[in-house]
N, C-alpha and C positions, 0 to 999 in steps of 0.2 A: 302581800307578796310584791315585795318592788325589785323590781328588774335595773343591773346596772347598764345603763346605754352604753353598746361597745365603742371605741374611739374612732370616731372619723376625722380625719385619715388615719389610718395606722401609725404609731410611731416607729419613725425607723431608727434603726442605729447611725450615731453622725458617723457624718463623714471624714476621712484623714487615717492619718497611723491609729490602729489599733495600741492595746495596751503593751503588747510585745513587739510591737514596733509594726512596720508599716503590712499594708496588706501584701498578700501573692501576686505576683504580676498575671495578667490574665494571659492564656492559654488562646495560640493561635495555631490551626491546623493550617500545613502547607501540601499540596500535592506534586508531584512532578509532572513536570511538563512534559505532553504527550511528544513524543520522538517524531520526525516525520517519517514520515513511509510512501509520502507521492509517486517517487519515480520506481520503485519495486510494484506499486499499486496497478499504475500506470501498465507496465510491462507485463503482466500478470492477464491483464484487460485485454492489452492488445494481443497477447496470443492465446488465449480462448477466443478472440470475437475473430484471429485469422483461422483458427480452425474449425470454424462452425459459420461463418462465411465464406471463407474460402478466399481470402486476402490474397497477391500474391506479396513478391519478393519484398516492396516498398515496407510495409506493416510489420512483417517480421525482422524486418530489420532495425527498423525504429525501437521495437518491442527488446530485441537484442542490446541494443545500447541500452537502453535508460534501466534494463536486467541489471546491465554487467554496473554502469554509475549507481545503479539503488543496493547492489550491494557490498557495494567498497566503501558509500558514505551513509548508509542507514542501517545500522546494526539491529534496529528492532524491527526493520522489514527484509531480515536477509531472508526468511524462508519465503517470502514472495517472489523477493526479487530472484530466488533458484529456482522453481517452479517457473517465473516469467522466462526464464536462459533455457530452461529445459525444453520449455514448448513451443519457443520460438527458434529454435534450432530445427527441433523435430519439424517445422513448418517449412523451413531453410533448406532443409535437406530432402525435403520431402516434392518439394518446387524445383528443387534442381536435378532430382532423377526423371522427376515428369519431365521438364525440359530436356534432358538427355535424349529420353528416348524419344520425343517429340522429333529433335534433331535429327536423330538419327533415322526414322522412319521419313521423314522427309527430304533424308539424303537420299534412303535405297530406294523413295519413288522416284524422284528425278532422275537419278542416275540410272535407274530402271528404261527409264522410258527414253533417255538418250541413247543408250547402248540397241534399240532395240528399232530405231529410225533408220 
């Protein structure tokens, strides 16, 4: 029983054009480059962290801009950048009735207590 030794190295097929002419060009996968979404990201952050800190005007405001900039120049973070306008508004508006009535109760004490001298 004699055994044929297999071939070290394998033979490979050469190299160059094939018989029907030359080989396939090889196969490159590209992906698309991820969009940015910073300044929607950004605004999103800043008005959850104003409304669970309790920020006042400064934060909500900043948070408001880079809203309204991340969603006129980032179209794959617009729905961040809405949710950022939403809650940073609701923050805005919500700081400016506190301060309303802040004022105003600090008028009718004053005014209170001069009228009453």
């Amino acid at each position: 029983m004699s055994q044929v030794p297999p071939n070290y190295p394998p033979d490979y097929p050469p190299t160059g054009p094939g018989p029907y002419g030359s080989p396939p060009a090889p196969v490159y996968l590209t992906f698309p480059a991820p969009q940015p979404k910073g300044n929607s990201i950004a605004s999103l952050v800043l008005g959850l962290s104003s409304m669970f800190f309790g920020w006042t005007f400064l934060v909500p405001i900043v948070g408001l801009v880079l809203g309204i900039i991340g969603s006129r120049k980032e179209p794959a973070g617009k729905g961040l950048a809405v949710a950022g306008i939403i809650i940073n508004s609701i923050m805005l508006v919500g700081w400016a009735i506190v301060l309303f009535f802040m004022i105003g109760i600090f008028t009718l004490l004053f005014t209170a207590g001069v009228q009453s001298q």
